[in-house]
ChimeraX commands (.cxc) that place a marker at each C-alpha (Angstrom):
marker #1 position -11.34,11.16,24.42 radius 0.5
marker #1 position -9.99,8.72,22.36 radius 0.5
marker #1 position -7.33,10.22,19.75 radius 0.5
marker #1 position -8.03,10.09,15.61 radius 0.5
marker #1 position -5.21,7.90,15.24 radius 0.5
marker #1 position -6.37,5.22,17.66 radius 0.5
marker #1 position -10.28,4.88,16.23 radius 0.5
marker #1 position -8.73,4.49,12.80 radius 0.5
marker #1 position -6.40,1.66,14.10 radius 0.5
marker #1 position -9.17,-0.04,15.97 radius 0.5
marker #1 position -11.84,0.30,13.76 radius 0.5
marker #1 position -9.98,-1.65,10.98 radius 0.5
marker #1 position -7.82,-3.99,13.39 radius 0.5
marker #1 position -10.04,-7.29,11.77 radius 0.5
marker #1 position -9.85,-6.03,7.98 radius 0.5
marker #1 position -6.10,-5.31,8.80 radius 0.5
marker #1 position -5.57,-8.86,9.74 radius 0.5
marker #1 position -7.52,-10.36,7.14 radius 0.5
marker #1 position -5.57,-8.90,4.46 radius 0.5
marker #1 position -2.41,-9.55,6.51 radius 0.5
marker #1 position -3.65,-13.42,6.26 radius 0.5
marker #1 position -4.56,-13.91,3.29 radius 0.5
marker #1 position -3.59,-17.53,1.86 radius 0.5
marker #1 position -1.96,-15.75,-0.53 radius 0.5
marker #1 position 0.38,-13.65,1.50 radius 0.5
marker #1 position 0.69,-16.53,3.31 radius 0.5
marker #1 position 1.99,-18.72,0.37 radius 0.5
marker #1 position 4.27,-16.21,-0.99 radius 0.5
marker #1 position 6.03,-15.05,2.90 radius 0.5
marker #1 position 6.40,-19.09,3.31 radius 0.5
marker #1 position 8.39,-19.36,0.33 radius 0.5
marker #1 position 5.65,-21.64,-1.45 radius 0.5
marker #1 position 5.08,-19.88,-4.32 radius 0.5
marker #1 position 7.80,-18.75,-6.98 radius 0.5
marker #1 position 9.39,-15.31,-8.03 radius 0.5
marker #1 position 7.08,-14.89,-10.20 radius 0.5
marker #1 position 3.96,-14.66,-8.03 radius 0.5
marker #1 position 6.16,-12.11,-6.30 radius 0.5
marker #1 position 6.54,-10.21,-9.63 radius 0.5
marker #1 position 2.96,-10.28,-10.47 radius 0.5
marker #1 position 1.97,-8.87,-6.96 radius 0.5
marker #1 position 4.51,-6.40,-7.60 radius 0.5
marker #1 position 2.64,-5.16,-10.44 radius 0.5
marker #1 position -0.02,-4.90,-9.13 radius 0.5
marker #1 position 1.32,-2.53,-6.78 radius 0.5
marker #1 position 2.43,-0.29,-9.15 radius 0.5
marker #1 position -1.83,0.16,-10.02 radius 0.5
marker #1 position -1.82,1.17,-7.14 radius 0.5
marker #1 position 0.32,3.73,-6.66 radius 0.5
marker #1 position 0.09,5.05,-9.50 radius 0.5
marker #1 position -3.32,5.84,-8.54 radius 0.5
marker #1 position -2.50,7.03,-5.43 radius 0.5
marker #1 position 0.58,9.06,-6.56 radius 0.5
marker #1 position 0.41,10.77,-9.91 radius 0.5
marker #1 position -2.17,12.83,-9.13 radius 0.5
marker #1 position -1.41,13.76,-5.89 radius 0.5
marker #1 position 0.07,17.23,-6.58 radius 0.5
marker #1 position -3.24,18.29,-7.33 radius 0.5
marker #1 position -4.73,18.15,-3.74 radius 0.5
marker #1 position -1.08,19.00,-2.02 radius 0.5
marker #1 position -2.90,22.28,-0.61 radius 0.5
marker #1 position -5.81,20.49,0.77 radius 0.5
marker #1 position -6.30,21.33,4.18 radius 0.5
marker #1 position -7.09,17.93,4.70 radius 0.5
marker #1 position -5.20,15.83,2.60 radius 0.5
marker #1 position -2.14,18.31,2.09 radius 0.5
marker #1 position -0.07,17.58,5.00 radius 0.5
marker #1 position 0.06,14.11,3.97 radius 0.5
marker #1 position 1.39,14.48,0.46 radius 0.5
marker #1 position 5.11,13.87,0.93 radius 0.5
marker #1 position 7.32,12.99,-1.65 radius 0.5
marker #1 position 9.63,10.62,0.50 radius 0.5
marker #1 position 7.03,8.43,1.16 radius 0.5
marker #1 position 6.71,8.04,-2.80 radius 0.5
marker #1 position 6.96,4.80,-3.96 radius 0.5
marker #1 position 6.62,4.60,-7.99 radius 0.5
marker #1 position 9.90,5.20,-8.75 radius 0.5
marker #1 position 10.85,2.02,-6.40 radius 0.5
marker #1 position 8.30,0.07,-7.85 radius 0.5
marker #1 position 9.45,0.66,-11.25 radius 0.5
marker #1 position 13.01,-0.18,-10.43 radius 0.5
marker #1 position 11.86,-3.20,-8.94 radius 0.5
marker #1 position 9.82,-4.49,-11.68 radius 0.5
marker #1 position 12.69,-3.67,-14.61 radius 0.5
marker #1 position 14.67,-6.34,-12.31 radius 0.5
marker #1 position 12.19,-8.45,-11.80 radius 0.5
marker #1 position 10.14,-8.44,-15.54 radius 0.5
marker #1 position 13.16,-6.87,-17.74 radius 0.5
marker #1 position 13.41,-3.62,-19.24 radius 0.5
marker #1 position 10.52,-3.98,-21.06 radius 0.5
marker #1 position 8.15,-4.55,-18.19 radius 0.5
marker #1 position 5.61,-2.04,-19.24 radius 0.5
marker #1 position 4.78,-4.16,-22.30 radius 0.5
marker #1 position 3.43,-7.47,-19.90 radius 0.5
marker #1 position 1.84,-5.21,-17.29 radius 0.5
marker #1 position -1.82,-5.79,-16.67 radius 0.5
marker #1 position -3.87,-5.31,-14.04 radius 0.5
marker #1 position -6.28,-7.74,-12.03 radius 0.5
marker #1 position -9.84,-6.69,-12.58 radius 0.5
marker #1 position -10.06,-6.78,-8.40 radius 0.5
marker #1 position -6.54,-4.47,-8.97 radius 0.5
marker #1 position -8.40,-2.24,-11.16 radius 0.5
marker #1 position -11.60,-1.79,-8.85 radius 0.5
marker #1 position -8.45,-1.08,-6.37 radius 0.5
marker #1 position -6.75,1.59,-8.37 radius 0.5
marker #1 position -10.30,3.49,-9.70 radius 0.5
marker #1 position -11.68,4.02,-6.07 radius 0.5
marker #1 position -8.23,5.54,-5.35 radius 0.5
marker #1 position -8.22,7.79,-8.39 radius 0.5
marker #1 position -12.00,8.53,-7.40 radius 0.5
marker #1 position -10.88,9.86,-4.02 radius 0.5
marker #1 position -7.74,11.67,-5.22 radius 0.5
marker #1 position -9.84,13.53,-8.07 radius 0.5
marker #1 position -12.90,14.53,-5.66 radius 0.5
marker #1 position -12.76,13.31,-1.70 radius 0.5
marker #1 position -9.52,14.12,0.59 radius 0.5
marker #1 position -10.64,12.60,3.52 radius 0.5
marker #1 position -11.40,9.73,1.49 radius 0.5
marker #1 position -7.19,9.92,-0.17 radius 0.5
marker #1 position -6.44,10.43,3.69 radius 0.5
marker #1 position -7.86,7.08,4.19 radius 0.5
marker #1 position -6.13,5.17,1.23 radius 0.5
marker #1 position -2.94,6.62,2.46 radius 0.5
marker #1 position -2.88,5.29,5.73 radius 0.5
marker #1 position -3.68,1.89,5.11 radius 0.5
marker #1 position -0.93,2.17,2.31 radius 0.5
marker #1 position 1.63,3.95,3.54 radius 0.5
marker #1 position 1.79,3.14,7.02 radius 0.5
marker #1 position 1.24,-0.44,6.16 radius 0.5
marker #1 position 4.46,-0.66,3.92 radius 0.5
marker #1 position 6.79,0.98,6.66 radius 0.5
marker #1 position 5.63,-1.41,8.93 radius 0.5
marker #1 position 4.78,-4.88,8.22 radius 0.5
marker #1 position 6.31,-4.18,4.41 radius 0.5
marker #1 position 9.84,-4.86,6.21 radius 0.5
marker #1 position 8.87,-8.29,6.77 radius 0.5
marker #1 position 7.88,-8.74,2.98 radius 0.5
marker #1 position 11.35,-7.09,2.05 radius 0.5
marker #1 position 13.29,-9.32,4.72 radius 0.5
marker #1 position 11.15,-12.85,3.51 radius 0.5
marker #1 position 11.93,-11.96,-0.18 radius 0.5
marker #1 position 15.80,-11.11,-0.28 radius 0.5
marker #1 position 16.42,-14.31,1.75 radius 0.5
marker #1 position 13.84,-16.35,-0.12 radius 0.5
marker #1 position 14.78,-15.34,-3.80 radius 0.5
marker #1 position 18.28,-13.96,-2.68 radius 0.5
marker #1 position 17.19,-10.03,-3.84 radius 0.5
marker #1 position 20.39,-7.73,-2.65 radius 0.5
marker #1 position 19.56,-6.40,0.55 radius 0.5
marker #1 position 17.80,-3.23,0.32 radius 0.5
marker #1 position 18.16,-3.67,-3.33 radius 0.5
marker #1 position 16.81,-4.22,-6.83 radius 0.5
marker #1 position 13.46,-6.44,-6.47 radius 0.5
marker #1 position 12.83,-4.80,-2.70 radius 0.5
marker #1 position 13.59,-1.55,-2.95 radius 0.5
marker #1 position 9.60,-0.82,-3.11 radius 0.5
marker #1 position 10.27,-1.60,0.84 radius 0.5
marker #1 position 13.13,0.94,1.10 radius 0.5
marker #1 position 12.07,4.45,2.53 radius 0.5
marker #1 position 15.56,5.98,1.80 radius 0.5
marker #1 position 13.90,9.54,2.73 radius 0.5
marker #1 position 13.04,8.64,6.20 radius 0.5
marker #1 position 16.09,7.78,8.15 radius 0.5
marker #1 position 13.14,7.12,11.31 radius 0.5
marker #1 position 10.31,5.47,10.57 radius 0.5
marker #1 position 9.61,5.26,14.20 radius 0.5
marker #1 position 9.51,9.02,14.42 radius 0.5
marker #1 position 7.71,9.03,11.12 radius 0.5
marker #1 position 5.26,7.31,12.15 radius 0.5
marker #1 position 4.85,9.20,15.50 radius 0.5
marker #1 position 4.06,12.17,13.55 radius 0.5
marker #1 position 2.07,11.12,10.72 radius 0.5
marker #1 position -0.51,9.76,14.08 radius 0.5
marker #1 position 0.03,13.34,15.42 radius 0.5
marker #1 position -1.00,14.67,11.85 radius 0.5
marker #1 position -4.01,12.45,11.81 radius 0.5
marker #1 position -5.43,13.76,15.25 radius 0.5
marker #1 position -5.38,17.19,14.11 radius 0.5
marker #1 position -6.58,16.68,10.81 radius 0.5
marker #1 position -9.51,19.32,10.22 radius 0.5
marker #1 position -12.31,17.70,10.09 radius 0.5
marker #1 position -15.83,17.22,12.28 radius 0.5
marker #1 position -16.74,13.94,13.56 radius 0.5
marker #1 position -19.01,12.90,10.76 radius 0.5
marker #1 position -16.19,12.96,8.20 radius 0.5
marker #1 position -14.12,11.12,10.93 radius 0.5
marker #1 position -16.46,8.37,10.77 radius 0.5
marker #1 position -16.38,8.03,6.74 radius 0.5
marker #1 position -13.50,8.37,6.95 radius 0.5
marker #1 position -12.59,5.13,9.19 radius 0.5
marker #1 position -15.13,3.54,6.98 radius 0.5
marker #1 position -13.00,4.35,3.70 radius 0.5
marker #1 position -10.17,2.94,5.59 radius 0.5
marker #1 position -12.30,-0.42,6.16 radius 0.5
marker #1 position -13.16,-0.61,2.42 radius 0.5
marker #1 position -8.90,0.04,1.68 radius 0.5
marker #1 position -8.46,-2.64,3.36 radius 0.5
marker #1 position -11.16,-5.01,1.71 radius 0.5
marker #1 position -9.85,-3.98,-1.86 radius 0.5
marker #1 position -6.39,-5.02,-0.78 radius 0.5
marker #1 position -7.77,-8.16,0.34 radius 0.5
marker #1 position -9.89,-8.83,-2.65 radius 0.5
marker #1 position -6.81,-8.12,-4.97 radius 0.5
marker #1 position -4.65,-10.89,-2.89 radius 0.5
marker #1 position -7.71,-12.95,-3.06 radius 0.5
marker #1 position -7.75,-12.67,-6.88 radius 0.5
marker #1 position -4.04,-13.72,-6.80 radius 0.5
marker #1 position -3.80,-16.57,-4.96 radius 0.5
marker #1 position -6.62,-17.67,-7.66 radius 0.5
marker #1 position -3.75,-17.08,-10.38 radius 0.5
marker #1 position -1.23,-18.53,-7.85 radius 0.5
marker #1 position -3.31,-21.44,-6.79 radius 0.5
marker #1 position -0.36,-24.20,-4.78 radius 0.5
marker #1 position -0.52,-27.50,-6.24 radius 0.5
marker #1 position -2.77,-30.24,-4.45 radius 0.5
marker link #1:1,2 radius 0.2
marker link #1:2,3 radius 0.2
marker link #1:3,4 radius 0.2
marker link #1:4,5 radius 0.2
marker link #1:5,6 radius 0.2
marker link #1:6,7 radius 0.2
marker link #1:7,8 radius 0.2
marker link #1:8,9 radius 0.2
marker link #1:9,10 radius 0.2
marker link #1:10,11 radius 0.2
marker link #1:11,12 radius 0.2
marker link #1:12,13 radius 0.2
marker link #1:13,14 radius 0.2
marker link #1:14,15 radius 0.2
marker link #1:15,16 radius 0.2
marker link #1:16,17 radius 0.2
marker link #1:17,18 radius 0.2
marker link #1:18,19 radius 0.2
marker link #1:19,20 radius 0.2
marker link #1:20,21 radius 0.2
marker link #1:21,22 radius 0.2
marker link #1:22,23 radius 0.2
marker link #1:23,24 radius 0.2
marker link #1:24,25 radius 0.2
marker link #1:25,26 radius 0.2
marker link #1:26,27 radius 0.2
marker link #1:27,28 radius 0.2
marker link #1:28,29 radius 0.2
marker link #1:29,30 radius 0.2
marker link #1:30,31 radius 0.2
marker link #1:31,32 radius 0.2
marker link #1:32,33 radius 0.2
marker link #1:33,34 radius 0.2
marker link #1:34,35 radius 0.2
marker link #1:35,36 radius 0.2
marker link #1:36,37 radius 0.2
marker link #1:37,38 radius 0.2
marker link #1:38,39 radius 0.2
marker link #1:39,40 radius 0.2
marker link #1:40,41 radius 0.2
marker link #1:41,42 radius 0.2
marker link #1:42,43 radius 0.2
marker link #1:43,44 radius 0.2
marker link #1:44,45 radius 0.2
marker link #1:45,46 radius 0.2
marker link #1:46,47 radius 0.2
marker link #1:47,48 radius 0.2
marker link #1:48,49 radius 0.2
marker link #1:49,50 radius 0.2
marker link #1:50,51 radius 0.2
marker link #1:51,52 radius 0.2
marker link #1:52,53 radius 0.2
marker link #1:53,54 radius 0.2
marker link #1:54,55 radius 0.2
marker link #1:55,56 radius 0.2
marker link #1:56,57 radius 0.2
marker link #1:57,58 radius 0.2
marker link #1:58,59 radius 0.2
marker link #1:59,60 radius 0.2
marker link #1:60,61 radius 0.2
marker link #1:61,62 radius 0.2
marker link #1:62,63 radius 0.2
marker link #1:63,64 radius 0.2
marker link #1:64,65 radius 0.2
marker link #1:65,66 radius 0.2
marker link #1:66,67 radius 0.2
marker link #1:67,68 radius 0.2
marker link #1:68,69 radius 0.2
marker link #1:69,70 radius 0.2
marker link #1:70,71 radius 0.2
marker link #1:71,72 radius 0.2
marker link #1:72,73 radius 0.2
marker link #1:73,74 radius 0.2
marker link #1:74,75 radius 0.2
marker link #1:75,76 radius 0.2
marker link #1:76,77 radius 0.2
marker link #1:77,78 radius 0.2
marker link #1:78,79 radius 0.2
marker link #1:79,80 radius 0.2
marker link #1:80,81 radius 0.2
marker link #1:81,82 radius 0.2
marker link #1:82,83 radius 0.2
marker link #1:83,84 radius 0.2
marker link #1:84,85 radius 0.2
marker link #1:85,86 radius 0.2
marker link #1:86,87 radius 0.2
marker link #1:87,88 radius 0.2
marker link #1:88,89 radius 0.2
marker link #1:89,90 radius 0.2
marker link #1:90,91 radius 0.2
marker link #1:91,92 radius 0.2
marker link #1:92,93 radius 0.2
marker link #1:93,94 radius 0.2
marker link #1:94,95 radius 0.2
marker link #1:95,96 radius 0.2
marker link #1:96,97 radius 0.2
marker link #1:97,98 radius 0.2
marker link #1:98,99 radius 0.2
marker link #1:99,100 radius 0.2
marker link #1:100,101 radius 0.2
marker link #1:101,102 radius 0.2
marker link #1:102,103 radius 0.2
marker link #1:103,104 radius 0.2
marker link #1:104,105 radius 0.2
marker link #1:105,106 radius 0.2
marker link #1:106,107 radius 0.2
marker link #1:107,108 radius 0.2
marker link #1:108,109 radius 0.2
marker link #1:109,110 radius 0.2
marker link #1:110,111 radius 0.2
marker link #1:111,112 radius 0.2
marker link #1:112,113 radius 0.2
marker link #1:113,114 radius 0.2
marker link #1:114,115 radius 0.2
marker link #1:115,116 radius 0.2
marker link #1:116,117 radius 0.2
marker link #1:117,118 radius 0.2
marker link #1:118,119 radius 0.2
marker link #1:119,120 radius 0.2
marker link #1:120,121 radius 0.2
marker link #1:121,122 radius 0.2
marker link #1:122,123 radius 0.2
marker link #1:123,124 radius 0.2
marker link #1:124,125 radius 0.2
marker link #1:125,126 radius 0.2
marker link #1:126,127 radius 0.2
marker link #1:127,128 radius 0.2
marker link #1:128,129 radius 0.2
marker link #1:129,130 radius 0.2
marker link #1:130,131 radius 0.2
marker link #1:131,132 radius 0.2
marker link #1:132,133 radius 0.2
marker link #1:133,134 radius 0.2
marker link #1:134,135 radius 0.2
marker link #1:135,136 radius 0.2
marker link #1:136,137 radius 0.2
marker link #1:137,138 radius 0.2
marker link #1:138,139 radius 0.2
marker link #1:139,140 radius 0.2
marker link #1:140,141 radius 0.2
marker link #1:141,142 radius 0.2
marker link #1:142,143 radius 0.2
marker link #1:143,144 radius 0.2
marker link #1:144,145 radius 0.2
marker link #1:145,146 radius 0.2
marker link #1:146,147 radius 0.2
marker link #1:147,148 radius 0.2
marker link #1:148,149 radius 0.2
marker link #1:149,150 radius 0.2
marker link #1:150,151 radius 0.2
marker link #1:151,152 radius 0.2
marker link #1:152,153 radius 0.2
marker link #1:153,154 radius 0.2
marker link #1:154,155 radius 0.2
marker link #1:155,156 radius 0.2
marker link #1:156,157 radius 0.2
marker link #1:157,158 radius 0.2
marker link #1:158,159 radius 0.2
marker link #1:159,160 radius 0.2
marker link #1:160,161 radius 0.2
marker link #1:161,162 radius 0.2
marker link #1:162,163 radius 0.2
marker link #1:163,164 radius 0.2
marker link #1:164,165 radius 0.2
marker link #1:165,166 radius 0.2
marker link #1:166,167 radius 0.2
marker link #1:167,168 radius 0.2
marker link #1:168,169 radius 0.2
marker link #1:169,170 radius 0.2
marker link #1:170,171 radius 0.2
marker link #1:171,172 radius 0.2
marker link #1:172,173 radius 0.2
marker link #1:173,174 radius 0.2
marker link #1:174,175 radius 0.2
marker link #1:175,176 radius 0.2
marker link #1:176,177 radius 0.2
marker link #1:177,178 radius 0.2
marker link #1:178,179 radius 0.2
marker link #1:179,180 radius 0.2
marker link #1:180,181 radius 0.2
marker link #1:181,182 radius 0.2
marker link #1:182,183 radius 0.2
marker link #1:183,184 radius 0.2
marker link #1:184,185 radius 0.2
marker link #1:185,186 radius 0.2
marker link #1:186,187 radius 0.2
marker link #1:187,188 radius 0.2
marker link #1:188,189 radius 0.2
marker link #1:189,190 radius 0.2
marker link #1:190,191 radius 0.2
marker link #1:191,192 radius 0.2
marker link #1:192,193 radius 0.2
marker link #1:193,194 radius 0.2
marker link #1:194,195 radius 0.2
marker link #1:195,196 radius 0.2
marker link #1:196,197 radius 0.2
marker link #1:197,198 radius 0.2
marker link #1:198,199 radius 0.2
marker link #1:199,200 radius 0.2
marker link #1:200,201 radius 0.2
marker link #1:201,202 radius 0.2
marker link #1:202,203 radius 0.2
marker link #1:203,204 radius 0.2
marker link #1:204,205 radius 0.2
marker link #1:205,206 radius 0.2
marker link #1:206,207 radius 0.2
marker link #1:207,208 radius 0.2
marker link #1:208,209 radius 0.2
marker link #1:209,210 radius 0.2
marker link #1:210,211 radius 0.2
marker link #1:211,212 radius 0.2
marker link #1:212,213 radius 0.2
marker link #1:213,214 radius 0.2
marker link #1:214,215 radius 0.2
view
């Protein structure tokens, strides 16, 4: 039988590569749009884990959504660092949040507050997502806006409490198999996961509209 871990990767391969496409992403990993696109998207992120993150204390005993609440995968404090480089020390002042960045952030919150299986699925497509192809985002931004390596303006992209990510990752898929659930939650589940990713898309959708490239 085919393992948790696998059905979830399958089931959202196309929504995975649509977000990974987007014209947006696109624009920004060519180098074809400015810092400042790269700022803004960067706030935006920080909706999102906030979200995602502040909150999460509250189901760390979950059976189901527990094991996956682990504070070296945390990425707010990052985030902020990052955008005090990027926006000044007064970034909180200029930070808003795309209304496609806010539908984002409240189904997040929604799940956190009442559906683990449904946080379980937001942190997937987040987490696993940023330890993977985030490293090519970090790489294409500190050589196309000269960011320190590893440092402030990338550091979002830095797991500094996971030494492995390979071996990370091999357990967090070993966590997922086992996760206590029956095979109807499985299946909203992977269907939560398919929405995650459609949010993320419609958020990089709604920037390249801010971040259109000149004609």
């Amino acid at each position: 039988m085919e393992s948790f871990s696998s059905v979830i990767r399958t089931a959202s391969q196309e929504q995975h590569t649509e977000a990974e496409t987007s014209t947006f992403m696109n624009d920004l990993l060519g180098g074809k749009l400015g810092v400042d696109a790269y700022a803004r998207y960067t706030e935006q992120l920080w909706f999102v884990y906030e979200a995602l993150e502040t909150d999460a204390g509250s189901i760390a005993a979950d059976p189901v959504a527990g094991p996956f609440v682990r504070p070296e995968l945390f990425r707010l404090p990052a985030l902020e660092r990052d955008l005090a480089h990027l926006r000044g020390p007064e970034w909180r002042a200029g930070l808003t949040a795309l209304p496609a960045t806010r539908a984002y952030a409240d189904r997040v919150r929604s799940c956190v507050e009442r559906w683990p299986g449904g946080y379980l699925a937001h942190h997937y497509t987040r987490y696993l997502g940023d330890l993977s192809g985030g490293q090519i985002i970090r790489d294409r931004a500190e050589r196309t806006w000269g960011f320190a390596r590893k440092g402030d303006g990338v550091r979002f992209y830095v797991f500094e409490g996971i030494p492995n990510p390979a071996a990370f990752k091999r357990e967090y898929r070993a966590l997922l198999d086992g996760v206590p659930v029956d095979d109807l939650e499985k299946q909203r589940i992977v269907a939560e996961c398919k929405k995650a990713f459609a949010l993320n898309t419609a958020m990089f959708r709604a920037l390249g509209d801010e971040f259109p490239l000149s004609a």
